[in-house]
N, C-alpha and C positions, 0 to 999 in steps of 0.2 A: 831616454827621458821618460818619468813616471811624474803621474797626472794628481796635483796637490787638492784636497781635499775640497776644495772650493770653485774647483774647476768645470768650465763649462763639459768637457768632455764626462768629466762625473754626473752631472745634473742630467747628462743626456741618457748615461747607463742607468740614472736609479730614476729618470722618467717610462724608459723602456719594460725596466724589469714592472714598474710600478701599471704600466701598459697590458702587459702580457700577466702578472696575478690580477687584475682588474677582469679582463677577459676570463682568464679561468673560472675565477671565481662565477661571474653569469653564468658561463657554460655549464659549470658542475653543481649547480645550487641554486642559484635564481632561478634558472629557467626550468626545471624540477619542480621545485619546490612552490611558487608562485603562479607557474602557467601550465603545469604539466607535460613540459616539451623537456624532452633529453635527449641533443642528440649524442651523447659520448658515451648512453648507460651506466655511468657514476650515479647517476639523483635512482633509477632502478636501487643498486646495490648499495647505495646509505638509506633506503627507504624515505627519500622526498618527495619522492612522486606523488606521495599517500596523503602529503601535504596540502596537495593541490584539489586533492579529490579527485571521483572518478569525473570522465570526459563527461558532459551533457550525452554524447552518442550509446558511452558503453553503459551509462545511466539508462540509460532510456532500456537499451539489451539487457539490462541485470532488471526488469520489472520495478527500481527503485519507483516507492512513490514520491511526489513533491512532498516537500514539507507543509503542514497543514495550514500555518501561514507565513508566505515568504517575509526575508530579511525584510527591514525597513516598512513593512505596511503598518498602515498606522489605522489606529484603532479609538472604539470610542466608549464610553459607558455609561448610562444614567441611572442612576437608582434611587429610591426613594427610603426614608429611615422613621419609621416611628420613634417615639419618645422612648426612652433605655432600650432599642433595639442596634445590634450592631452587625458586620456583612463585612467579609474578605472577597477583594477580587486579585486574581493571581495570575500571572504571565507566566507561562513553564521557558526558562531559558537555560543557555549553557553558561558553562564557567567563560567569562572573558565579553559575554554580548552586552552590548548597551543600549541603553532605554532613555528618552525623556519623554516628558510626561507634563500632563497640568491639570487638576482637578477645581474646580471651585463649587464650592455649598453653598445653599442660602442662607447656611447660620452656623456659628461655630460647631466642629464636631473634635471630638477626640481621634488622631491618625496615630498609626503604626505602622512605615512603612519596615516591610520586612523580607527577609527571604528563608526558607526551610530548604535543606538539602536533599537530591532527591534519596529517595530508601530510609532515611531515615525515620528509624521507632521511637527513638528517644524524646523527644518532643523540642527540639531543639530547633532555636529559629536564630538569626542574627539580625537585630535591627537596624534599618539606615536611617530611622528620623522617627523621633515620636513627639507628637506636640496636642496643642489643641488650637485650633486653626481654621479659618475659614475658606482658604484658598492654600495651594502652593504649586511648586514646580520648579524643577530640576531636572537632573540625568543620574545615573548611576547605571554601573558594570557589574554584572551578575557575578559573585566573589565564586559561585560554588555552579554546577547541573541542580537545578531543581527549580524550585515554584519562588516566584519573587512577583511583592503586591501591597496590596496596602490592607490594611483593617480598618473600617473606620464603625464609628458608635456617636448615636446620639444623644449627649445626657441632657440633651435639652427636655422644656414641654410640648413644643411644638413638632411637626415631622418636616424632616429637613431633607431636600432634594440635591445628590451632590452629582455633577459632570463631569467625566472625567475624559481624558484624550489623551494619547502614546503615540509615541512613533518609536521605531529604531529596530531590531534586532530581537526575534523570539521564535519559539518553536511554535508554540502554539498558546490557548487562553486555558487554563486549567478549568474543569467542569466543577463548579465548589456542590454539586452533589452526588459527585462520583463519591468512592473513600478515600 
């Protein structure tokens, strides 16, 4: 007697099989790749391990330093703008980190939120928002490695004070009087 397609005896073989590639899969790739734990040396030899990053331990043993400032600290900025004066402030992130943020001026100013890739000679920047504005905020995902921020400029007459505030994911604040 052979077991019809609909049968509970089937449902139990392709729960099982579906059991045991479930479990593999953890073993060979999740736990590699996500936590740095392998016990079978598969996540070793497809290079997942490198996924997870090194231990905080063997960090510590390789002299890594910390990152200048960790994931998620949030950060703040206030700056002042004379009359047609204008000023980039710039987060250095990787490709994939995410940001939000919220600035508010006392008077409309001209923004350009943007990001420049890093090494790049060419002058090349990619915009995420340009307007003119007194306040905003949102989030956005660094598309590239490099400096992502805003421009702002004041074509007002008066000098306009703007505040700004981030949270989320970055390497560090770019020095805008390095080169």
């Amino acid at each position: 007697m052979t077991a019809s397609a609909g049968s509970p005896r089937n449902a139990l073989g392709a729960l099982a099989a579906a059991l045991v590639l479930g479990v593999t899969i953890v073993l060979t790739a999740v736990l590699p790749a996500e936590y740095g734990v392998d016990p079978t040396g598969i996540g070793q030899r497809l290079g997942l391990l490198q996924l997870a990053g090194p231990a905080p331990a063997a960090a510590a043993e390789a002299g890594d330093e910390p990152p200048a400032v960790a994931a998620s600290a949030p950060g703040s900025h206030v700056v002042t703008l004379a009359p047609d004066e204008g000023i980039e402030y710039k987060l250095i992130m990787t490709s994939g980190q995410r940001l939000e943020y919220r600035w508010i001026a006392s008077a409309v100013v001209h923004v350009d939120l943007h990001g420049e890739p890093e090494g790049d000679t060419t002058g090349y920047y990619e915009s995420y928002a340009v307007s003119n504005a007194r306040e905003m905020q949102g989030k956005f995902s660094a598309l590239f490695d490099g400096t992502h921020g805003w421009y702002w400029r004041n074509d007002g007459e008066e000098a306009v004070t703007i505040d700004l505030s981030f949270g989320g994911q970055y390497v560090g604040i770019k020095d805008m009087d390095a080169p």
